[in-house]
Structure formats: structure tokens, C-alpha cells
PDB file as gemmi writes it, atoms N, CA and C in Angstrom:
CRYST1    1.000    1.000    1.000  90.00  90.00  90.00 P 1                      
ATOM      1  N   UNK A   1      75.515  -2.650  -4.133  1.00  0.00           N  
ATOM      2  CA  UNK A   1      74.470  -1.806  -3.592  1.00  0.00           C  
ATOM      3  C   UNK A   1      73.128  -2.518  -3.723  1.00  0.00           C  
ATOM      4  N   UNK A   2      72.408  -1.902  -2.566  1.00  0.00           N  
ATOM      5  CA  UNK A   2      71.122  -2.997  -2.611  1.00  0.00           C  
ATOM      6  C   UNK A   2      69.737  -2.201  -4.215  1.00  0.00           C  
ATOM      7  N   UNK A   3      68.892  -3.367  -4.482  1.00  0.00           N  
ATOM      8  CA  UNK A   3      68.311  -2.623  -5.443  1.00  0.00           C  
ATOM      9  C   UNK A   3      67.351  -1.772  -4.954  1.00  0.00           C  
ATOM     10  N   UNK A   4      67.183  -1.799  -3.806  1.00  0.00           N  
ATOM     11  CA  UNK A   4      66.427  -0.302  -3.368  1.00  0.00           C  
ATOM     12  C   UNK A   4      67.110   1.207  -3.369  1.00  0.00           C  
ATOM     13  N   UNK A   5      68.164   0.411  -3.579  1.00  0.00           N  
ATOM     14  CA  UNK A   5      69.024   1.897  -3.515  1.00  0.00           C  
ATOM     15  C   UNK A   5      68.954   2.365  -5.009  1.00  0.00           C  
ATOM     16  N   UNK A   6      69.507   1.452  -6.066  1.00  0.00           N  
ATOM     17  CA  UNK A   6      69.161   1.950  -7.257  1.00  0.00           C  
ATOM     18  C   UNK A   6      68.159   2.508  -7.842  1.00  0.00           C  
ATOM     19  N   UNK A   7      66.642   1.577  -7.268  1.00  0.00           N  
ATOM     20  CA  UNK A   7      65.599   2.481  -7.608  1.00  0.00           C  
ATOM     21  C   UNK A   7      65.561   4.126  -7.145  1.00  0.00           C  
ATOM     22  N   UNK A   8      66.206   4.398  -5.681  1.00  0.00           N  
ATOM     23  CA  UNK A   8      65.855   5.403  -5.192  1.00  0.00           C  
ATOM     24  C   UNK A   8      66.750   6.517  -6.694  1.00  0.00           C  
ATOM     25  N   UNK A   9      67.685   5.922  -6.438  1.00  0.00           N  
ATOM     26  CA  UNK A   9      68.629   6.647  -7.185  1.00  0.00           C  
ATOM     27  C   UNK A   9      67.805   7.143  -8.747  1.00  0.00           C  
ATOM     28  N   UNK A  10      67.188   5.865  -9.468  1.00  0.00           N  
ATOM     29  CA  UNK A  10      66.210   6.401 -10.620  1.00  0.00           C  
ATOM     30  C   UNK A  10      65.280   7.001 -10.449  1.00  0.00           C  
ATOM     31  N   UNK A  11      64.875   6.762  -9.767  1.00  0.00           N  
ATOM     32  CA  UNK A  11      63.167   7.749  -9.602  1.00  0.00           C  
ATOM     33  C   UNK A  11      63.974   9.281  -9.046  1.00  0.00           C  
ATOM     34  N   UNK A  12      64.722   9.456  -8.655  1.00  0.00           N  
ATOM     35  CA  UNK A  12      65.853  10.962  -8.642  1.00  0.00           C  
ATOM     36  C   UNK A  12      66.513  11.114  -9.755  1.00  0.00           C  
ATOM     37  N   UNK A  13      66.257  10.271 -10.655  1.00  0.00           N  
ATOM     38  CA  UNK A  13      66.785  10.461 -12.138  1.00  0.00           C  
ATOM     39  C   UNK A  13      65.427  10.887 -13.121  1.00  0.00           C  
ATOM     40  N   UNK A  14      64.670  10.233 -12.763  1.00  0.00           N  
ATOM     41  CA  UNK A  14      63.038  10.454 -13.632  1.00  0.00           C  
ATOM     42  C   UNK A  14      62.763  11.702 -13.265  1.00  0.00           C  
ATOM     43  N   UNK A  15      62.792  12.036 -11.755  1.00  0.00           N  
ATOM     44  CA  UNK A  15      62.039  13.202 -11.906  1.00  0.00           C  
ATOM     45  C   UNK A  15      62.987  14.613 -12.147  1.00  0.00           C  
ATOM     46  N   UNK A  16      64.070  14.379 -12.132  1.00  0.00           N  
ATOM     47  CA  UNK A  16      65.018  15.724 -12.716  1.00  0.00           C  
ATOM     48  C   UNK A  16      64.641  15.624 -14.352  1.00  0.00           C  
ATOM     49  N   UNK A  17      64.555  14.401 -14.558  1.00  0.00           N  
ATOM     50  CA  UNK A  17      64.699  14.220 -16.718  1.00  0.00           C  
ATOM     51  C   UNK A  17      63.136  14.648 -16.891  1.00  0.00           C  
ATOM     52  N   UNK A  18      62.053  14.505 -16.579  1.00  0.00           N  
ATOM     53  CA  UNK A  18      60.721  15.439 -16.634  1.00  0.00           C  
ATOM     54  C   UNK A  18      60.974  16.939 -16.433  1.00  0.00           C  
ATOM     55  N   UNK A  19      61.784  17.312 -15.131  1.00  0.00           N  
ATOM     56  CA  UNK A  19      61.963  18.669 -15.536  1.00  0.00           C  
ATOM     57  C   UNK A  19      62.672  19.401 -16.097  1.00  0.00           C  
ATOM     58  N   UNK A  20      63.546  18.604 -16.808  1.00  0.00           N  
ATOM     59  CA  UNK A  20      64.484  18.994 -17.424  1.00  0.00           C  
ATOM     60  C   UNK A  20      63.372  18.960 -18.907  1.00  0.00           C  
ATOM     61  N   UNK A  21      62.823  18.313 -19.127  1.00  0.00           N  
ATOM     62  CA  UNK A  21      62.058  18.172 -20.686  1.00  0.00           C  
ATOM     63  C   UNK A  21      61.009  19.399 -20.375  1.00  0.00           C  
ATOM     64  N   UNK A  22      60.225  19.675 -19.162  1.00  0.00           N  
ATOM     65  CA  UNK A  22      59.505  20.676 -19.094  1.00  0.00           C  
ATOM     66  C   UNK A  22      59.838  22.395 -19.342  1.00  0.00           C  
ATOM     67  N   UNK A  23      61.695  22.184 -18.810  1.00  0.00           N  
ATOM     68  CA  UNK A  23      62.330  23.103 -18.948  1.00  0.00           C  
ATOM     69  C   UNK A  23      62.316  23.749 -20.845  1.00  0.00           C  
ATOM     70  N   UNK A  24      62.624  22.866 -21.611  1.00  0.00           N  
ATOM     71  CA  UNK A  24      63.147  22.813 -22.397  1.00  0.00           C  
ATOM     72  C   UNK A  24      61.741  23.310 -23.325  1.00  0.00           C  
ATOM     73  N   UNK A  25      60.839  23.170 -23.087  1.00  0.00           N  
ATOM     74  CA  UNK A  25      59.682  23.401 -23.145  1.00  0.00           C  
ATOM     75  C   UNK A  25      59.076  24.642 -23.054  1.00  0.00           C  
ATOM     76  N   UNK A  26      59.542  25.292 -21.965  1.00  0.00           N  
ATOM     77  CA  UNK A  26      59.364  26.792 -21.736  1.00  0.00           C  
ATOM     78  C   UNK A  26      59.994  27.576 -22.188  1.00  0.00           C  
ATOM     79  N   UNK A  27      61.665  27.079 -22.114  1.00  0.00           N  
ATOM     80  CA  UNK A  27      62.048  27.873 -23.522  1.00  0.00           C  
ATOM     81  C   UNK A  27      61.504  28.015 -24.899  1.00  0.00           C  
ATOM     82  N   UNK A  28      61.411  26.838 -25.130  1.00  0.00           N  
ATOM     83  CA  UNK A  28      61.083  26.992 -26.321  1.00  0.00           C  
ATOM     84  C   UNK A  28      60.072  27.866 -26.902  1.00  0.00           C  
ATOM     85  N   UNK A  29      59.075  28.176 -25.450  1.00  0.00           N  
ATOM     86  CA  UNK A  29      57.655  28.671 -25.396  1.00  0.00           C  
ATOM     87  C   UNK A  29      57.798  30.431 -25.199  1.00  0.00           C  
ATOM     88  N   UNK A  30      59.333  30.153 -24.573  1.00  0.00           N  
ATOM     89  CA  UNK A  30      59.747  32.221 -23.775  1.00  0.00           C  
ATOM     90  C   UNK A  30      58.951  32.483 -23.182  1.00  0.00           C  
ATOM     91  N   UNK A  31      59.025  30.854 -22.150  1.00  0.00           N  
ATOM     92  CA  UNK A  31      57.840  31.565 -20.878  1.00  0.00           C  
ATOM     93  C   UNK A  31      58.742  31.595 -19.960  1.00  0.00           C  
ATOM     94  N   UNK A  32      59.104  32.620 -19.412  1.00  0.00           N  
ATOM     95  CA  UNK A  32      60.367  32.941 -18.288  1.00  0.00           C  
ATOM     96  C   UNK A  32      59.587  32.288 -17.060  1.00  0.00           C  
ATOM     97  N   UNK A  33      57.976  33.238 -16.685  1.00  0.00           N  
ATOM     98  CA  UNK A  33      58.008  32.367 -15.394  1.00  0.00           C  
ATOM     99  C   UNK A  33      58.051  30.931 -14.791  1.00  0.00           C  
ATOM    100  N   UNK A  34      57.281  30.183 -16.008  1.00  0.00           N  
ATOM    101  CA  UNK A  34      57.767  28.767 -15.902  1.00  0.00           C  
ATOM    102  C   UNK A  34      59.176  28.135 -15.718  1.00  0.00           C  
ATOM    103  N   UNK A  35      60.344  28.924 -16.377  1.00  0.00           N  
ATOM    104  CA  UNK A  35      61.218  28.220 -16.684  1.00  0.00           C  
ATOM    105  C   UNK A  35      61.790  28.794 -14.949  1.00  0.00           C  
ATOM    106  N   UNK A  36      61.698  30.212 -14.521  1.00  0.00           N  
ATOM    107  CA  UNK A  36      62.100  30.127 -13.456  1.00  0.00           C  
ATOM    108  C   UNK A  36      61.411  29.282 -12.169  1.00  0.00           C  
ATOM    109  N   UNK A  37      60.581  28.943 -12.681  1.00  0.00           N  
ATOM    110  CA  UNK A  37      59.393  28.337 -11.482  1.00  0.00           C  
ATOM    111  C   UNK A  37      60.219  26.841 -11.413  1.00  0.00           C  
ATOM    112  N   UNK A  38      60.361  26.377 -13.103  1.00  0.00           N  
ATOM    113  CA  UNK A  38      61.443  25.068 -13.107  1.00  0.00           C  
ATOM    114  C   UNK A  38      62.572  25.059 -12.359  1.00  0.00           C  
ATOM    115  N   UNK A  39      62.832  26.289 -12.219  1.00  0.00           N  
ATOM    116  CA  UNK A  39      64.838  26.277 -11.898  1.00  0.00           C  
ATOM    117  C   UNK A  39      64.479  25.961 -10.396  1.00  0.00           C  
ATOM    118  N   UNK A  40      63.691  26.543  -9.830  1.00  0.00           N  
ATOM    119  CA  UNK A  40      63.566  26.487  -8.439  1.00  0.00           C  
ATOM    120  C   UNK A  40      62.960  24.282  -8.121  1.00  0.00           C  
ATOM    121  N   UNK A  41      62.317  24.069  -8.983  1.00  0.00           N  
ATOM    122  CA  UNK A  41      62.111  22.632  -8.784  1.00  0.00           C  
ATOM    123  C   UNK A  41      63.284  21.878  -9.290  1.00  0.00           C  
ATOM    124  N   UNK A  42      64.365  22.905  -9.981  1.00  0.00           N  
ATOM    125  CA  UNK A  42      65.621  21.616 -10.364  1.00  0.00           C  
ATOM    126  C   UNK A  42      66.351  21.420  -8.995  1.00  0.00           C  
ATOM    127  N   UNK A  43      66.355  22.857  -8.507  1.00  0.00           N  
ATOM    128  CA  UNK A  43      66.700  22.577  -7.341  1.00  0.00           C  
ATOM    129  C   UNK A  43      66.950  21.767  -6.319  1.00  0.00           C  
ATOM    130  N   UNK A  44      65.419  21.915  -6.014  1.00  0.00           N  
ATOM    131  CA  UNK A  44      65.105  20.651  -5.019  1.00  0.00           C  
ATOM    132  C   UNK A  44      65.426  18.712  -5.483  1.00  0.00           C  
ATOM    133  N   UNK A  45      65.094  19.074  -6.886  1.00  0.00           N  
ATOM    134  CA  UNK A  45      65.586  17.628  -7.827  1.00  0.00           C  
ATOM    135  C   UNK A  45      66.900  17.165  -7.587  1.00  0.00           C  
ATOM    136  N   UNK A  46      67.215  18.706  -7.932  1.00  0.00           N  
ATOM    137  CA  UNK A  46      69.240  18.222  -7.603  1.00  0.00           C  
ATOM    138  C   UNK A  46      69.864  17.761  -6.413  1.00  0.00           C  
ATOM    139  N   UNK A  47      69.300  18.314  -5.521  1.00  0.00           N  
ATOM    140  CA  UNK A  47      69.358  17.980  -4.032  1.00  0.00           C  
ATOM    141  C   UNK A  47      68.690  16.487  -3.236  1.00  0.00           C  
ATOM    142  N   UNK A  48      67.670  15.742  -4.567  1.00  0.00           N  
ATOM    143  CA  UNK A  48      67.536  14.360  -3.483  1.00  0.00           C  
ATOM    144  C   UNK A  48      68.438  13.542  -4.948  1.00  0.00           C  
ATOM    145  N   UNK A  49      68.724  13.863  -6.026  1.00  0.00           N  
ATOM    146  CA  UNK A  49      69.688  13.240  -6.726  1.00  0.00           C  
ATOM    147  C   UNK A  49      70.809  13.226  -6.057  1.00  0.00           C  
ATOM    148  N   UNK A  50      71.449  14.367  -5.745  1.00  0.00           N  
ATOM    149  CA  UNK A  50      73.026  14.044  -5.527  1.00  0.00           C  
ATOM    150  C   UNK A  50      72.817  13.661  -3.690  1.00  0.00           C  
ATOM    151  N   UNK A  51      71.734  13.555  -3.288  1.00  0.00           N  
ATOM    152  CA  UNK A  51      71.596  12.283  -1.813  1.00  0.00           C  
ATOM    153  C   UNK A  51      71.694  11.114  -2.175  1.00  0.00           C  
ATOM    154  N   UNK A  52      70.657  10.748  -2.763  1.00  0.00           N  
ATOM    155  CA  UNK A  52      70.509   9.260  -3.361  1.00  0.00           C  
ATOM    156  C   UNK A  52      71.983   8.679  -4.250  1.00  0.00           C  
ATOM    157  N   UNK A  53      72.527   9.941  -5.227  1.00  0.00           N  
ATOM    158  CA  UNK A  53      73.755   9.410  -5.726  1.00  0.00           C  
ATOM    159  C   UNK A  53      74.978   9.276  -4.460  1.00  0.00           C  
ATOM    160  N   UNK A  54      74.681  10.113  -3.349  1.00  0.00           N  
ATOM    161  CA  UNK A  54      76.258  10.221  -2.538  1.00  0.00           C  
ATOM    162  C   UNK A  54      76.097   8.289  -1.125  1.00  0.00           C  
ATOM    163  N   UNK A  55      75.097   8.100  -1.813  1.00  0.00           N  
ATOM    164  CA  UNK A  55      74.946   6.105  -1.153  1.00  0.00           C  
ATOM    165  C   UNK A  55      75.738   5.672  -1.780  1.00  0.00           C  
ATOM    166  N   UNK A  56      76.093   6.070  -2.994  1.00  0.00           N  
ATOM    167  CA  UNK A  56      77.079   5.172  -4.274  1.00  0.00           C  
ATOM    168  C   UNK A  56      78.418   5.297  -4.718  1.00  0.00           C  
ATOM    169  N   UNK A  57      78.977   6.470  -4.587  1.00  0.00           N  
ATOM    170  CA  UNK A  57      79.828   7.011  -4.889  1.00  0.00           C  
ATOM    171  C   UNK A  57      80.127   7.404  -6.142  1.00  0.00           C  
ATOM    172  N   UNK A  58      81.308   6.737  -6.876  1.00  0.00           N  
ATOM    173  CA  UNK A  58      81.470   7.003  -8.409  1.00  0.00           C  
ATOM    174  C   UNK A  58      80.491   5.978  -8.893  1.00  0.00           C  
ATOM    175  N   UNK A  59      80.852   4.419  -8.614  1.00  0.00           N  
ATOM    176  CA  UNK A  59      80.449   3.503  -9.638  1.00  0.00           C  
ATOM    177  C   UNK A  59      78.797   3.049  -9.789  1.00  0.00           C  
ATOM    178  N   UNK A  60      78.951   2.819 -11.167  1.00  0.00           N  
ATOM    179  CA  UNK A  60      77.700   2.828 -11.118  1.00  0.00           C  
ATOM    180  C   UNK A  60      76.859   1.980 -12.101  1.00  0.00           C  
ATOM    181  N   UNK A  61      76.288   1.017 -12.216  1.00  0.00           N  
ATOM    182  CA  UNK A  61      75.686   0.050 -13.040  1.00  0.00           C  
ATOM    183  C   UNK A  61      75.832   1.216 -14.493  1.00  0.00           C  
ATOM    184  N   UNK A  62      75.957   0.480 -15.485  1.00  0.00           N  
ATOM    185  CA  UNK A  62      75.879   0.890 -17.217  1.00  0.00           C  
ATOM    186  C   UNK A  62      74.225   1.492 -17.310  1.00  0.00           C  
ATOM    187  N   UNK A  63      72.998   0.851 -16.583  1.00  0.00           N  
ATOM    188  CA  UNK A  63      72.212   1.586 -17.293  1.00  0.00           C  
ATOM    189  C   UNK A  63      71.431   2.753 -16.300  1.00  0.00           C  
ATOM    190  N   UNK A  64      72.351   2.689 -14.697  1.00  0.00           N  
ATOM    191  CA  UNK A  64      72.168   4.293 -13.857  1.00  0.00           C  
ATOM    192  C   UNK A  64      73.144   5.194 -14.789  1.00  0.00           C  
ATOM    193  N   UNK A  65      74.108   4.929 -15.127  1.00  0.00           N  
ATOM    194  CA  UNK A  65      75.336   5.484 -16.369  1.00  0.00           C  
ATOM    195  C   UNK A  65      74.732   6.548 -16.827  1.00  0.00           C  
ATOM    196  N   UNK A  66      74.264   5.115 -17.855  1.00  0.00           N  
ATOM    197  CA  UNK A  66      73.651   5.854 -19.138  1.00  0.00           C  
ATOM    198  C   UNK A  66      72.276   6.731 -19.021  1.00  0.00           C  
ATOM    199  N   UNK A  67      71.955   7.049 -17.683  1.00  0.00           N  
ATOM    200  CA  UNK A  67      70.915   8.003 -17.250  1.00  0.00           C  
ATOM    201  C   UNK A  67      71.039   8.978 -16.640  1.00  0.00           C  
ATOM    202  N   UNK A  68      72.242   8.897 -15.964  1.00  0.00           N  
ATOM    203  CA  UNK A  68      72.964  10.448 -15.595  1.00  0.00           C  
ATOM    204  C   UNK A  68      73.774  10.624 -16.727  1.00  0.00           C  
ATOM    205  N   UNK A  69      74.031  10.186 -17.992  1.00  0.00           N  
ATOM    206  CA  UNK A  69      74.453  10.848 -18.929  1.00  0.00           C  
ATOM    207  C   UNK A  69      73.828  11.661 -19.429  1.00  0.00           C  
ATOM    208  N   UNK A  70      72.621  11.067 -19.886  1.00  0.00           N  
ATOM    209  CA  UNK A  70      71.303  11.738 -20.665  1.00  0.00           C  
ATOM    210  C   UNK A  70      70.900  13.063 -19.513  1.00  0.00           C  
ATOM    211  N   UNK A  71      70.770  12.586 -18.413  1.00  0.00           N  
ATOM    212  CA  UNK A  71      70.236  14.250 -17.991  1.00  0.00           C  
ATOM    213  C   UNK A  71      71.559  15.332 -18.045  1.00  0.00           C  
ATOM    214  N   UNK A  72      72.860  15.093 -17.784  1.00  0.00           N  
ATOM    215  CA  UNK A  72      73.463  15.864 -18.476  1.00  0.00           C  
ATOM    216  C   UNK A  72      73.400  16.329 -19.100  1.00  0.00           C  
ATOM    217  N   UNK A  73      73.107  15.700 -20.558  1.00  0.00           N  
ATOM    218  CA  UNK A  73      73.129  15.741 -21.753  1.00  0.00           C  
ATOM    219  C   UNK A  73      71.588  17.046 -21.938  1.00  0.00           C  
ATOM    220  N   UNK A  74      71.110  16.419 -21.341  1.00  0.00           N  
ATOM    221  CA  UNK A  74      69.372  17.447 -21.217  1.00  0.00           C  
ATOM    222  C   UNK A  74      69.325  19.009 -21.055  1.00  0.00           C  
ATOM    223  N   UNK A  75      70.582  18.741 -19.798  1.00  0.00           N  
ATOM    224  CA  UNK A  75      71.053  19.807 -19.084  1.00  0.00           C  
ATOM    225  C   UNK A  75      71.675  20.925 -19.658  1.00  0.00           C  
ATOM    226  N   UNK A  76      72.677  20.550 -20.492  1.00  0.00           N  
ATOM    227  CA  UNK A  76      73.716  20.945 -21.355  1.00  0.00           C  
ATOM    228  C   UNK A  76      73.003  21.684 -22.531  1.00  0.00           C  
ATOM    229  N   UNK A  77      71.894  20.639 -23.569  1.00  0.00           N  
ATOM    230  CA  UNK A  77      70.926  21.567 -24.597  1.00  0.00           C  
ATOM    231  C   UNK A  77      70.243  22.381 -23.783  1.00  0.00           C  
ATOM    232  N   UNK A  78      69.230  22.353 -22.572  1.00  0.00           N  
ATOM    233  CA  UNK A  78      68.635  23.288 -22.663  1.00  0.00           C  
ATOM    234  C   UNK A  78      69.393  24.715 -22.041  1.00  0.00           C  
ATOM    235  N   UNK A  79      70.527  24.511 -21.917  1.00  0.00           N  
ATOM    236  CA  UNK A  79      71.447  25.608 -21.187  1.00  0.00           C  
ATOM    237  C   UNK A  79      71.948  26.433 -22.535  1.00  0.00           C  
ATOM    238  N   UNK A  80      72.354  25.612 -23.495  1.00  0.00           N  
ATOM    239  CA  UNK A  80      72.997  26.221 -25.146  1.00  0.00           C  
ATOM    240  C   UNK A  80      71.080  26.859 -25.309  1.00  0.00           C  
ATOM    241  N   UNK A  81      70.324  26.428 -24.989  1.00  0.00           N  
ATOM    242  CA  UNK A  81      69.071  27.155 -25.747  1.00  0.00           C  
ATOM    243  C   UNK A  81      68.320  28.231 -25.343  1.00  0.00           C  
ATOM    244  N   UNK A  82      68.486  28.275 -24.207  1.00  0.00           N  
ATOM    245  CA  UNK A  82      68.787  29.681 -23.345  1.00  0.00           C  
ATOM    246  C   UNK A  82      69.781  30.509 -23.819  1.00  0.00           C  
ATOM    247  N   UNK A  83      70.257  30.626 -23.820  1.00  0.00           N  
ATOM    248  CA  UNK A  83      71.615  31.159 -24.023  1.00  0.00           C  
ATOM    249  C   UNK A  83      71.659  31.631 -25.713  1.00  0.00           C  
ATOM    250  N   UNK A  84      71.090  31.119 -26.587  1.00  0.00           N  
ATOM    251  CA  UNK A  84      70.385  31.342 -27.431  1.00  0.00           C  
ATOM    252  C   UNK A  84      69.378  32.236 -27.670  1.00  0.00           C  
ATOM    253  N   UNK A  85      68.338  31.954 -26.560  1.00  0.00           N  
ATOM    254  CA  UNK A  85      67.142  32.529 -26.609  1.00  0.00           C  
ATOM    255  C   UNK A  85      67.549  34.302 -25.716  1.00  0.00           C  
ATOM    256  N   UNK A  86      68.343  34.111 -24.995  1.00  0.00           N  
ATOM    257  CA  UNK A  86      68.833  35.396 -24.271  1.00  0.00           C  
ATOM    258  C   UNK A  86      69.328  36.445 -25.512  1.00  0.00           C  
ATOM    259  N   UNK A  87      69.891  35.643 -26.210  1.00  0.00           N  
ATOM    260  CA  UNK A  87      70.776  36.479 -27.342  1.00  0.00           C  
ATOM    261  C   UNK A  87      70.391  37.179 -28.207  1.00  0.00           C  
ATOM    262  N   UNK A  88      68.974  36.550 -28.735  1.00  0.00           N  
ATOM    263  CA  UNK A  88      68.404  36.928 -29.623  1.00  0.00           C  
ATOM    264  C   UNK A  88      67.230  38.144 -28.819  1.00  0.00           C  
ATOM    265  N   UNK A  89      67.107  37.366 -27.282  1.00  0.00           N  
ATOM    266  CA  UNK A  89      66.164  38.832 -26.713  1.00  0.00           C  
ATOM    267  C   UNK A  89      66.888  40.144 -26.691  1.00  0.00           C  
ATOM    268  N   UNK A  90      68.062  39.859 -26.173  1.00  0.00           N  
ATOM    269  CA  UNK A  90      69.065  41.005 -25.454  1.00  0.00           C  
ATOM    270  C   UNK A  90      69.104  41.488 -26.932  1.00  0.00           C  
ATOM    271  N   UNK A  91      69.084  41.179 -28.180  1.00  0.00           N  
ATOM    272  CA  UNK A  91      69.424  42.209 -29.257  1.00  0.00           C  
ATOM    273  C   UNK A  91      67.660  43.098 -29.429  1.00  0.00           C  
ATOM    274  N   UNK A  92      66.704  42.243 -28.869  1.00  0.00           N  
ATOM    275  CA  UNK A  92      65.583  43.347 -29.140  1.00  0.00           C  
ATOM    276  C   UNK A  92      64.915  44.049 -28.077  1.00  0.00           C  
ATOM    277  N   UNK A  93      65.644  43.802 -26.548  1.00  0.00           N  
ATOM    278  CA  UNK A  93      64.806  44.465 -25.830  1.00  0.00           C  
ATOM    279  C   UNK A  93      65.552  45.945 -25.746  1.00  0.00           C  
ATOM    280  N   UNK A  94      64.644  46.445 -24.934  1.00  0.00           N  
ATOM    281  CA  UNK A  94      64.837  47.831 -24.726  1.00  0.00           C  
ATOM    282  C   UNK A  94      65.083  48.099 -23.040  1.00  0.00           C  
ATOM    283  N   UNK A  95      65.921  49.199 -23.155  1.00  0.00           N  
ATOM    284  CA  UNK A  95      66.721  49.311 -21.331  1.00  0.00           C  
ATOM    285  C   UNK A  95      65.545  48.669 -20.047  1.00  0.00           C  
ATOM    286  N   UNK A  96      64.375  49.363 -20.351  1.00  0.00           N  
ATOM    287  CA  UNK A  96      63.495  48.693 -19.680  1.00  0.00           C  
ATOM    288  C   UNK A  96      62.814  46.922 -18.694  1.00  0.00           C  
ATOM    289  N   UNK A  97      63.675  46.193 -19.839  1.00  0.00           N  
ATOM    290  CA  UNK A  97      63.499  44.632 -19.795  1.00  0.00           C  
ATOM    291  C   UNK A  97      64.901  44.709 -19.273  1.00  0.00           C  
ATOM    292  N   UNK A  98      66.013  45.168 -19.748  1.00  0.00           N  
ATOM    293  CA  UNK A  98      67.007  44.673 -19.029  1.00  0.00           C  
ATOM    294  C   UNK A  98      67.367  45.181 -17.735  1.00  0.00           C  
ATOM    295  N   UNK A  99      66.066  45.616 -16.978  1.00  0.00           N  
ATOM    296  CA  UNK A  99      66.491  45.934 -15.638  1.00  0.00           C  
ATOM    297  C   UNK A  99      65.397  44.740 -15.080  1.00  0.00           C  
ATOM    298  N   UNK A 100      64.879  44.207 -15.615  1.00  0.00           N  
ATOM    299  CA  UNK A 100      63.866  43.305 -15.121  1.00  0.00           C  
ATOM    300  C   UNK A 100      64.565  41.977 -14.263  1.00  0.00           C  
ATOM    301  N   UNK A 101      64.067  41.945 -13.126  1.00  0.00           N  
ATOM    302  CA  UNK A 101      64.819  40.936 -12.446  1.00  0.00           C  
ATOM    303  C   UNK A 101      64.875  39.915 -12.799  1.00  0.00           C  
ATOM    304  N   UNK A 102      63.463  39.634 -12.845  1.00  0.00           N  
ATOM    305  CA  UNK A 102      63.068  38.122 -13.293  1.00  0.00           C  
ATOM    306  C   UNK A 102      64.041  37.695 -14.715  1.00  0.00           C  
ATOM    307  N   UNK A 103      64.341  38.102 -15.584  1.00  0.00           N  
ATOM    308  CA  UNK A 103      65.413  38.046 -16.712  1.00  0.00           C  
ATOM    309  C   UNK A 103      66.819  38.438 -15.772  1.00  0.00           C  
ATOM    310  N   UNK A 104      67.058  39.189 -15.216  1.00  0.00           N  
ATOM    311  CA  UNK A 104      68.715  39.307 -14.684  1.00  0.00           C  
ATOM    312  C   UNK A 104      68.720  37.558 -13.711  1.00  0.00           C  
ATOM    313  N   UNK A 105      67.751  37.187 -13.101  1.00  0.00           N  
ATOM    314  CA  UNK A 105      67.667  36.068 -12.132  1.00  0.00           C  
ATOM    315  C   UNK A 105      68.395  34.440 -13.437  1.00  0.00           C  
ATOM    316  N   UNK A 106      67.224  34.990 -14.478  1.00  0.00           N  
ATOM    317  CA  UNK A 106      67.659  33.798 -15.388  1.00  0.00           C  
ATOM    318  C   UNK A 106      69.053  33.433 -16.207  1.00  0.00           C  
ATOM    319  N   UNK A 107      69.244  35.217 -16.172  1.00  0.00           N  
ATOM    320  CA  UNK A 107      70.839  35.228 -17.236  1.00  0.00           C  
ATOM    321  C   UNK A 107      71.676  34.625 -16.219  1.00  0.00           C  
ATOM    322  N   UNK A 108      71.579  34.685 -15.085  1.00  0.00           N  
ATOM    323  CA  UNK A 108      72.431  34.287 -13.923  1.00  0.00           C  
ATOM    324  C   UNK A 108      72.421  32.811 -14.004  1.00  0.00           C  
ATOM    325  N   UNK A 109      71.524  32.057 -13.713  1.00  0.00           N  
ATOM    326  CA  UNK A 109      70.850  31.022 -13.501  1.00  0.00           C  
ATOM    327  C   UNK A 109      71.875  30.359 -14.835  1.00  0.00           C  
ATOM    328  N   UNK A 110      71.880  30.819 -16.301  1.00  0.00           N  
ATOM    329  CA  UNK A 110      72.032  29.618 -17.356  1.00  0.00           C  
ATOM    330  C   UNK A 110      73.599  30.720 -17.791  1.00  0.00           C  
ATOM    331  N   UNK A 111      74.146  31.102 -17.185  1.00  0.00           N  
ATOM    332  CA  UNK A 111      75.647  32.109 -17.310  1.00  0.00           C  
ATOM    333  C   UNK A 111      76.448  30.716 -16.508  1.00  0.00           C  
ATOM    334  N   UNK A 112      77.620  30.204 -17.158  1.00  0.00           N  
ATOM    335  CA  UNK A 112      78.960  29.640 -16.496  1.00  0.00           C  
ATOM    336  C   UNK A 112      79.441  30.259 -15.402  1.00  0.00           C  
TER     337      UNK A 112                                                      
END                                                                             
């Protein structure tokens, strides 16, 4: 593959792994609208990644590898930390919050 292609392919790796760290961030913060404002930019992230990845197929140089590992890997904690952070809300909110969309949108969003 030519190395323009690889770059394309990283810089669709950089900018999902920024929002994936920004993500991780808002949790941490229990700022829902950010994190949904994120989900909607992983979106679009995910969509010129898996373009740029479908030039390549499976194989893939050791250190594009080892960079779609890590955002996996990104992917995966901030999904366990949600999921976390849901758990511990859902035991203190009251019927009120759990009709709230914006929270039903997210349980959806980080639910298998």
C-alpha cells in the first residue's frame, strides 16, 4: 500500500484516539451533553476510519496494528466506565431522570 494511504489511515486513527480521550473525559466529568455531543463525532470518526481502513483490508503494518489496538482498547475502558457511571446513577436517580432521553439515548449508545 502506498504511504499516502497509511497516513490517511492514521490521521483516521488520531482523530478517533482524541475523541475517544475527550470521551473519557466527560465521563469522568458526568457531563452527558458532551459525551453525547462526542458519540455523535465518533460517528462521523468511525465512518472515515473504516473508509480509509476498507483501502487495506485485514493486513496491516505492526505500528497501524498497534494503533487500532489502542483505540480499541480506549474504546473498551471508556465503555466499562460508563457503564459504571450509569450504575452508580441508576441507584440514585429518581423516576424523573429515568425518563430523560438524553440518559435513555446514552444507556443505549454504551449497552451491548
Amino acid at each position: 500500500m502506498s504511504k499516502l494511504s497509511y497516513e490517511k489511515l492514521g490521521s483516521a486513527l488520531d482523530l478517533h484516539h482524541n475523541l475517544l480521550h475527550a470521551e473519557k473525559q466527560a465521563i469522568a466529568s458526568r457531563d452527558l451533553n458532551t459525551v453525547e455531543s462526542i458519540l455523535s463525532q465518533k460517528d462521523q470518526s468511525l465512518e472515515l476510519l473504516l473508509l480509509a481502513k476498507s483501502e487495506f483490508g485485514t493486513k496491516f503494518p505492526p505500528h497501524i496494528e498497534s494503533r487500532i489496538n489502542e483505540v480499541i482498547s480506549l474504546q473498551e475502558m471508556n465503555t466499562n466506565e460508563f457503564r459504571k457511571l450509569h450504575i452508580q446513577d441508576s441507584n440514585s436517580l429518581d423516576s424523573n431522570k429515568l425518563t430523560n432521553p438524553l440518559h435513555k439515548r446514552l444507556r443505549q449508545a454504551y449497552s451491548n
